[in-house]
N, C-alpha and C positions, 0 to 999 in steps of 0.2 A: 360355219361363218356366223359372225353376231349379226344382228339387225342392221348394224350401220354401216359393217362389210358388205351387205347385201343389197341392200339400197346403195350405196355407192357404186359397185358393181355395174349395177340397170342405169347409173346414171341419176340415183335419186339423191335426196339425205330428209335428214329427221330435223324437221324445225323449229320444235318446240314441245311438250305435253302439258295439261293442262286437265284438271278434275271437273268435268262437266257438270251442271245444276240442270234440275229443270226446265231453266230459259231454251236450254240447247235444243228440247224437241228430238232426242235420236231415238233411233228403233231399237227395240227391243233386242237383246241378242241370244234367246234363245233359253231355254228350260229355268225361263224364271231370272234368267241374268240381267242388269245394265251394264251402261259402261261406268266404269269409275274413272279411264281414263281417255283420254283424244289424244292423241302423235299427231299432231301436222305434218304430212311429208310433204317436198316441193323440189323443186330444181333450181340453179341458178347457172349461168356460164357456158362452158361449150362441153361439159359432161354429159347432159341429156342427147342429144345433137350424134355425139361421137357412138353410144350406145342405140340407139333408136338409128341413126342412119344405117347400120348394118345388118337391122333386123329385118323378119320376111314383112311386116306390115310396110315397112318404108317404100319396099321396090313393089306390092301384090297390086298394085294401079285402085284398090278399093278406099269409099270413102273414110276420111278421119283415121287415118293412118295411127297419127301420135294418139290416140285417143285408145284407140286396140291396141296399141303396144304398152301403153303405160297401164289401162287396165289388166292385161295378161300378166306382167312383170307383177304390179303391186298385189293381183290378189294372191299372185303364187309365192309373193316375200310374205304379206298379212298370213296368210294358212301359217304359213314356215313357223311364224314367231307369237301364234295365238291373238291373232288379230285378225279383227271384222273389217273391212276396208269399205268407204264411201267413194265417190267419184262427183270432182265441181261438174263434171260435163252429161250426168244421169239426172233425170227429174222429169217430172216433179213428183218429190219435194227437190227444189233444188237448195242446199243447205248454205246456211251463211260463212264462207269460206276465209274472206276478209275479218267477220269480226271473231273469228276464233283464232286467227292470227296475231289482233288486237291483244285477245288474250292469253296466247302465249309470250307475247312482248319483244320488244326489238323493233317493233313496225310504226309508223305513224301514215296517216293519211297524207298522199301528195294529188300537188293542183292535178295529175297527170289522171286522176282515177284509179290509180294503181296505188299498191301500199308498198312504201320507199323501207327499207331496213336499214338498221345503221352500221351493218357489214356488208349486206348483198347490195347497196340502192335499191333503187326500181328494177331490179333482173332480177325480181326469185317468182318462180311459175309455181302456183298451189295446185300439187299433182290428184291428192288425194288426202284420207284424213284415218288413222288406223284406230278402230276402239277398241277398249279388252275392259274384261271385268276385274283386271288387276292392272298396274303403272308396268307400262313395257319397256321403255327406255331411260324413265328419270332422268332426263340430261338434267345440269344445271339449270335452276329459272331465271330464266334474262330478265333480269328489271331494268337496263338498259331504256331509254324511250329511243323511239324513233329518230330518223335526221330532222325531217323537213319542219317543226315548230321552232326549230330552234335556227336552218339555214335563213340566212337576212337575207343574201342575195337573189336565190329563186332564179339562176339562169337559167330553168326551162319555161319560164313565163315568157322570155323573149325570144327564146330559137327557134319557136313554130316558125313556119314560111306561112300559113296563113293566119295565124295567131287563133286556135283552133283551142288554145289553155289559156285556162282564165283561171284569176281567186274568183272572182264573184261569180263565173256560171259553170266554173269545171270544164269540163270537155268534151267538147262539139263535135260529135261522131262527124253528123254529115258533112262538114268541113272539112274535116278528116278524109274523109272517102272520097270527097269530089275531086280533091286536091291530087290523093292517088291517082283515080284515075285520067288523070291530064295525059299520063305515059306512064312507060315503065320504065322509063331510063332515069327519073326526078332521085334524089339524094335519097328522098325518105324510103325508097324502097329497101334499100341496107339498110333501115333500122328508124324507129322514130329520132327525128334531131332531138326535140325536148327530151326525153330519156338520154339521149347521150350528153345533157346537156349538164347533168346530175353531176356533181362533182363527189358523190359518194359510190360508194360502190366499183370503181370504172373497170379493176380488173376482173369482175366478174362478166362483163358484160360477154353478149354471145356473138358466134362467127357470121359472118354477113347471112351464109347461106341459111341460117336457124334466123335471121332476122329476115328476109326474104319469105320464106315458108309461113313466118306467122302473120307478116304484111297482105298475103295469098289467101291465108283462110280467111283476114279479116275485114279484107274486101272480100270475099263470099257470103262471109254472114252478115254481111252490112245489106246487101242488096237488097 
């Protein structure tokens, strides 16, 4: 299988690569090597969801489920294809996941905290990041810019229910969370409203119960 048979497979894809500098700060990879290159891989849609719900970390009742499963999947794709693999959810160091994003291009910063694409919206998950001391995949370089400098309208500045997104102060975790937990029955549990409010991206978006699941861990990690 190639790389992107393989990642597609687990439910992942490749989202860009990029020739790291110095700024990057990565490790070492071994008998004298660096990387020359970074793969961003990620998720967007209900591909992860479909793959990860069937596997043994989903149903084994232990913590961070998608967490053991994306790691076991990616580092057994990275081995496959001569790549070192990182993880956003290992640290510290915990590594800058967003602006190496930036620098594979397609992304812009949105009010949301998240970084909106201008194929995926705001639904792409940065799974992980593959290095090699040689270019693994080359996809095309997106010089594409992101949606969100260029959206005038901004309808996720108004479909919070408690206005929790802002330009001037970004976003208000504990508004966020308190709002959650009022109940589990309120709308946002299927999914942030401002994300769905995104008029890019929309058929990427994920199945209620993948929007559930991450509303779940993030009231836990909020606490």
């Amino acid at each position: 299988m190639t790389l992107r048979e393989d990642l597609s497979a687990a439910g992942f894809l490749a989202l860009g690569e990029f020739e790291p500098d110095s700024e990057d700060s990565l490790p070492d990879l071994g008998a004298g090597k660096t990387a020359k290159a970074l793969l961003l891989i990620g998720s967007t849609g209900p591909s992860l969801w479909h793959a990860f719900s069937s596997s043994d970390e989903f149903s084994d009742g232990n913590p961070h489920p998608l967490d053991r499963y994306t790691k076991r999947e990616l580092s057994r794709i990275a081995a496959s294809h001569g790549g070192a693999p990182l993880f956003p959810f290992e640290g510290p160091p915990y590594y800058p996941f967003q602006q190496w994003a930036l620098k594979c291009g397609g992304f812009s910063q949105s009010p949301l905290g998240v970084l909106a694409h201008h194929d995926f919206g705001p639904w792409t998950g940065f799974r992980a990041a593959f290095l090699s001391p040689q270019p693994i995949a080359r996809p095309d370089q997106n010089t594409t810019a992101g949606p969100c400098e260029t959206c005038l309208d901004k309808p996720c500045l108004s479909a919070c229910p408690v206005k929790a997104i802002s330009v001037e102060t970004g976003y208000n975790v504990p508004a966020c969370k308190a709002h959650l937990e009022t109940g589990d029955d309120i709308t946002c549990w299927s999914g942030c409203l401002a994300r769905h409010a995104c008029p890019f991206g929309s058929h990427h978006k994920p199945h209620p119960d993948t929007a559930r699941f991450h509303m779940e861990s993030f009231v836990g990690l909020a606490r």
